[in-house]
C-alpha positions in Angstrom: 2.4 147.8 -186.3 -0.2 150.0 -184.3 -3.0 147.2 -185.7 -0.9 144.3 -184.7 -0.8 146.1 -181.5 -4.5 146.4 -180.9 -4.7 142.1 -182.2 -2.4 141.1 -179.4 -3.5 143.6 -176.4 -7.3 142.1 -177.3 -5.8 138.9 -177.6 -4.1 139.0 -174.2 -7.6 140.6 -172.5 -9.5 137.3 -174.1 -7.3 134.9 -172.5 -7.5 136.8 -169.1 -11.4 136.9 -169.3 -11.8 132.8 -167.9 -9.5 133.6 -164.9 -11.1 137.2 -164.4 -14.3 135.8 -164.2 -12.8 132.6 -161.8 -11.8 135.5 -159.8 -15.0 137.1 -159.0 -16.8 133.7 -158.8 -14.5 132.0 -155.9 -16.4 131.4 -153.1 -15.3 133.2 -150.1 -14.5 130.5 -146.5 -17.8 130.0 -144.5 -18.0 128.2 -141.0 -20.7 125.7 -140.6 -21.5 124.8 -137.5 -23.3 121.5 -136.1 -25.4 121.0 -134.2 -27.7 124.0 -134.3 -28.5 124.3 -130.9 -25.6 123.5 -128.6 -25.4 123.2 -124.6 -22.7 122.7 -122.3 -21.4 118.6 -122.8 -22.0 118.8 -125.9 -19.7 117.9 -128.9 -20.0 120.8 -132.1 -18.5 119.4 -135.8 -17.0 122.8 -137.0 -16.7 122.8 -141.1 -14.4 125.7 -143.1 -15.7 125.3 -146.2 -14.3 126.7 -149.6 -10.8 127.0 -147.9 -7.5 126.0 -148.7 -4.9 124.3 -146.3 -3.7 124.5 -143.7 -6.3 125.8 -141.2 -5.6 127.0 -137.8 -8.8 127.9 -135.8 -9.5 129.0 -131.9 -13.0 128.4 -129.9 -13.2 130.9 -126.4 -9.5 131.5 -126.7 -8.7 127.7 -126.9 -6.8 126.2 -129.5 -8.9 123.7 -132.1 -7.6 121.7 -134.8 -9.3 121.8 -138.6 -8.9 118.2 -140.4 -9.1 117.6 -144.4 -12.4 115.4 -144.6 -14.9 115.0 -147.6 -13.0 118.3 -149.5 -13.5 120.2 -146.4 -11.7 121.0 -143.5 -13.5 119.9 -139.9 -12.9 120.5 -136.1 -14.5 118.8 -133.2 -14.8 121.1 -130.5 -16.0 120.5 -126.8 -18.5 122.7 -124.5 -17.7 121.9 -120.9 -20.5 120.7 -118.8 -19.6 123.6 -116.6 -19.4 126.0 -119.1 -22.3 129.7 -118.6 -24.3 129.9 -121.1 -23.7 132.8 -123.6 -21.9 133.7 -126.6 -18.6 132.9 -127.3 -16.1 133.8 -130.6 -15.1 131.3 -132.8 -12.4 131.7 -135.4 -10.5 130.0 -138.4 -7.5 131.2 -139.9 -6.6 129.7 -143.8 -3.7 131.3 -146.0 -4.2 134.9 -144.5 -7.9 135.2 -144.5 -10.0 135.2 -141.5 -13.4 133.9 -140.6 -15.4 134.5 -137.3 -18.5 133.4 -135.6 -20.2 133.9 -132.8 -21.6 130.5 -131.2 -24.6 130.7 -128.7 -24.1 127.7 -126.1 -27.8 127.5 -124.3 -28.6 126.1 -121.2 -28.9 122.5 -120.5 -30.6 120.8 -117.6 -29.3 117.4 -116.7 -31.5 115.1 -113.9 -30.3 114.2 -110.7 -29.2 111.5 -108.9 -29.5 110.3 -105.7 -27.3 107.2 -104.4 -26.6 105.8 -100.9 -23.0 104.2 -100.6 -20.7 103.4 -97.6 -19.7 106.5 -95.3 -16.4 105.8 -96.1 -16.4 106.3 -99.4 -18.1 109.7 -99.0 -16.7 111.5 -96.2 -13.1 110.9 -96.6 -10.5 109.7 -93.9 -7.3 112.6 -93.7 -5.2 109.4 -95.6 -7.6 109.3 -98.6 -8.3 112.9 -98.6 -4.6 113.2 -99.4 -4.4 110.5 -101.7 -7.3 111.7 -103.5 -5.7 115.1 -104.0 -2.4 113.6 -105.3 -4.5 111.1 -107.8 -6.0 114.8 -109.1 -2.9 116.5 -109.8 -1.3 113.8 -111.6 -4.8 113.0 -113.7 -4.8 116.9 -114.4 -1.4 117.1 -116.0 -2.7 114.4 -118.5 -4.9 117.2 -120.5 -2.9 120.1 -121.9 -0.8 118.1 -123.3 -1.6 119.3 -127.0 -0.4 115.9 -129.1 -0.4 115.0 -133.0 -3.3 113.3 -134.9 -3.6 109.3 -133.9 -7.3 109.0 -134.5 -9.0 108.0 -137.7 -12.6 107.7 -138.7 -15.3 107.8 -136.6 -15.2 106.6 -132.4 -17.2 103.3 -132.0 -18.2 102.2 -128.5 -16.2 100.9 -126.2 -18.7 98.2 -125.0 -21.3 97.4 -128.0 -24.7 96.6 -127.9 -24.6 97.4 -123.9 -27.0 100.2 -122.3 -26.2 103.1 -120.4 -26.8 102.7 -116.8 -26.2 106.1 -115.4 -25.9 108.9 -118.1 -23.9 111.9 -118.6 -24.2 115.2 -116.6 -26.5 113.7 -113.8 -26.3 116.0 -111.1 -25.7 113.5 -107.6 -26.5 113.9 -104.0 -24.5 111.0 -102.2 -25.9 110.1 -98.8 -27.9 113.6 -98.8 -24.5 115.4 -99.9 -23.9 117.5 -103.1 -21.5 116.5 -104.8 -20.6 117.0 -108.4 -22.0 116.3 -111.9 -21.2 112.9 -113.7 -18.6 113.8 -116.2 -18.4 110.4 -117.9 -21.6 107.7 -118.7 -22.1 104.8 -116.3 -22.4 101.3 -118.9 -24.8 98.4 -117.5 -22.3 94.9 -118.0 -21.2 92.1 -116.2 -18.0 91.7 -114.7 -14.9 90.8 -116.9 -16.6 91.8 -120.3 -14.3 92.9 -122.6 -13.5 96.9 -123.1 -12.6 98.2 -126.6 -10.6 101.0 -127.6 -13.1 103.4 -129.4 -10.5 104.7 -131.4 -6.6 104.7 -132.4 -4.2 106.6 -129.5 -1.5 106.1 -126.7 -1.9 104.8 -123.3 -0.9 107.9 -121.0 -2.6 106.8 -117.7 -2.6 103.0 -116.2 -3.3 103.2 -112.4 -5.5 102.2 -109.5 -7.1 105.5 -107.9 -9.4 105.8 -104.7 -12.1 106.9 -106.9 -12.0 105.3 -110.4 -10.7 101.7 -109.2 -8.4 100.4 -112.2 -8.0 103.0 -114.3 -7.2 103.9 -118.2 -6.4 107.0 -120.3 -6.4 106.9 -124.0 -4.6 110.1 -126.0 -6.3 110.1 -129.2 -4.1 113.0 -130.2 -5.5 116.9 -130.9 -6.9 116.9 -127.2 -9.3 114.0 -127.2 -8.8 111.8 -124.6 -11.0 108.8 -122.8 -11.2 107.7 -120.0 -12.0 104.1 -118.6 -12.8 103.5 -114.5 -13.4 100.7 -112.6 -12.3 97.5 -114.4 -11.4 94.6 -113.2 -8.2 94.3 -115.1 -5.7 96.5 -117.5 -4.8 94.6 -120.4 -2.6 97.6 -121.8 0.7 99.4 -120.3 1.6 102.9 -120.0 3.1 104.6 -123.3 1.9 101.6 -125.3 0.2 102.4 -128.8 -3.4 100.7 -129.3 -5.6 100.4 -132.4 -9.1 101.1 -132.9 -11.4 98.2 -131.3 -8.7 96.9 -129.7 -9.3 95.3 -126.2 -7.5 97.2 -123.6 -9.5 95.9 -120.1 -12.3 94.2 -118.7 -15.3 95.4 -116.9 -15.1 95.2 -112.5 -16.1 97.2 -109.5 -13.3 98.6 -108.5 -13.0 101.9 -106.7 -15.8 103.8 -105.7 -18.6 101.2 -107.4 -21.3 99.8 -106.3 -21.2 96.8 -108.7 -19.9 95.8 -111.8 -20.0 98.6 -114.8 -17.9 100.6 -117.2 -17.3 104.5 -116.5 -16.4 105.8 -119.9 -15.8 109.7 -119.8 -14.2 112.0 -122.6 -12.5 115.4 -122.8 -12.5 117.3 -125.8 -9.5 120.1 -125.6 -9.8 119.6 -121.7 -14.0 119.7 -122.2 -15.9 117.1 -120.0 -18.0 116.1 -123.1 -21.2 113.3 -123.5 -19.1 110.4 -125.1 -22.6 109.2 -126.1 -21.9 112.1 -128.9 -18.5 111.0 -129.3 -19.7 107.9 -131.0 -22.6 109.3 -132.7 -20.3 112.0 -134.7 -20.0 111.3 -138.6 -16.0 111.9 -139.3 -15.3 109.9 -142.7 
């Protein structure tokens, strides 16, 4: 009996050797984070690798949202133009364990601008003052709004093969006035040209404001929203669902424009972000 014993205790160690061994050999979660050198604007690709679902994560105290892609799980996460430089935490959270980073954001210098445009549209009557201010409060309860996943794959650009006129982050002095940096990318194209959805999402916004002439507002869901100003017409309707590629407007001047172009701008978990990135990021 004590031999038969001894047979099945080393029998039982044996079969516990593969999953011992699996045991010390499991890779423990380890942030990735692209690109290496990141300034305010810009868009970072956060990768938990080795990881097991779901995965919750946080960048500078603001909720971010971790994706399955490619046997990983990936976050995009957006630096505001405005934000300091520094360092700021990052953190993912998958089945109880924990894994920090600290992310350096360096400084960025942007050109500037200077543009000449009717007095009026500069140095605001008490009427459009007010209007202005009202068009700001409604366009900022658009953002925290904190909606379900509707895109899929990678953003493509709203108006292909056309350049950018005005890029993102310019810093702009308007008829020898300060005012503040382009948030969004000015594209070079002629009235009435067509203006694609870069992605799937929800119309939240359809209206005409002082500043951005016919306006849209796409909710792409997980805090990515964009944002197209000054067209000519609105092909799409408030609440209505819209496909990837799909043709939601067409290019015009309206607003505050000096002639026919697409402002395209894009928020990233309330972020004023480069969309050029946007469209450059690898996703499938």
């Amino acid at each position: 009996m004590r031999f038969q014993s001894k047979n099945i205790s080393l029998i039982i160690i044996l079969l516990c050797l593969p999953f011992l061994a699996f045991a010390e050999t499991r890779q423990q979660p380890e942030l990735v984070i692209e690109p290496k050198q990141i300034g305010p604007g810009d868009i970072m690709v956060v990768t938990l690798r080795n990881a097991e679902g779901p995965v919750e994560g946080a960048f500078n105290g603001r909720k971010i949202h971790f994706n399955p892609i490619k046997k990983n799980y990936k976050a995009v996460v957006g630096i505001d133009l405005l934000l300091e430089p520094g360092t700021y935490e990052l953190e993912a959270k998958s089945n109880g364990a924990s894994v920090q980073r600290t992310v350096k954001v360096s400084k960025k210098r942007y050109p500037l601008q200077r543009l000449t445009l009717p007095e009026g549209m500069v140095v605001l009557s008490p009427e459009n003052e007010a209007r202005v201010e009202r068009e700001q409060k409604k366009n900022a309860a658009i953002w925290p709004v904190d909606s379900p996943l509707l895109w899929s794959g990678n953003f493509v650009n709203p108006l292909p093969g056309k350049k950018v006129g005005t890029p993102f982050g310019v810093r702009r002095i308007i008829n020898k006035i300060p005012k503040s940096s382009h948030s969004g990318v000015d594209i070079s194209a002629g009235e009435g040209e067509p203006v694609h959805a870069p992605n799937d999402g929800v119309v939240v916004l359809v209206d005409t404001q002082f500043y951005s002439g016919n306006s849209i507002v796409l909710d792409h869901g997980q805090g990515i929203y964009t944002m197209f100003f000054h067209l000519s017409k609105s092909n799409v309707r408030y609440g209505q669902a819209v496909v990837k590629d799909e043709v939601i407007g067409l290019v015009g001047a309206t607003g505050r424009a000096s002639g026919p172009h697409l402002h395209w701008g894009v928020r990233v978990q309330g972020a004023r972000v480069d969309p050029i990135e946007l469209i450059q990021l690898k996703l499938e």
